[in-house]
Each structure stands twice: as C-alpha cells, then as structure tokens.
C-alpha positions, 0 to 999 in steps of 0.5 A: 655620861652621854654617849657624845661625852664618851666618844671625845674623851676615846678621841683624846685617847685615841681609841676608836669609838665607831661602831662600838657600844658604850662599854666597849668603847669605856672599856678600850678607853680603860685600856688605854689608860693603863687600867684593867677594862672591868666597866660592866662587869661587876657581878650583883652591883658589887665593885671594888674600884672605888677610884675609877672614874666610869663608876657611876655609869657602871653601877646600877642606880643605888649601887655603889656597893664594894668588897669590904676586905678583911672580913670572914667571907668576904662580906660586902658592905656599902660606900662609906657617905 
C-alpha cells in the first residue's frame, strides 16, 4: 500500500502519521486497533498473524511463511493456497 493509503486510514484512526515512517505509522495504526504493533518485525519472513491486515506489506516478496504450531521444534511451513 502507498504511503498516501496509509497516512488516511491513521487519519480515520486518529493517529498521527507526521514525521513518521511507514512503519511506525502502521504500527501506531496497530495500536490503535487494539492490536499488538508487530508490522516489520518478523524475524526470517516468518509470521504467525495470518489475519492481519498489513501482512502483505510487511513480508518480504515470496514471504508469507508462518509458525506451523504443534510440530517438534517448531518447524515452519508455507501459507497454505
């Protein structure tokens, strides 16, 4: 999403997107949605917020990859189609 995109949905927010990079401003957006601001934080392109809506700007291009849970060791395994 362009930056303009992102500056209107803080507006409607009302979080203050001046002077603020993209992800802090989708961060503090996160915030204010009651979320936990996690937008650039996944570690290796790995995610385990299916269901947020900043996921395709966050991951790298051919990211998309999450925690599988239940498995020995944690292993990670790609987005279901």
């Amino acid at each position: 999403m362009k930056i303009q995109g992102i500056r209107a949905i803080a507006k409607a927010k009302g979080v203050n997107s001046a002077r603020r990079s993209k992800g802090e401003i989708i961060r503090a957006v996160q915030e204010a949605e009651g979320n936990f601001p996690s937008f650039g934080t996944a570690r290796d392109g790995y995610c385990h917020r299916e269901d947020c809506a900043w996921r395709e700007d966050c991951l790298p291009p051919g990211g998309g990859h999450f925690l599988v849970t239940g498995l020995p060791g944690g292993e990670r395994g790609p987005l279901p189609p």
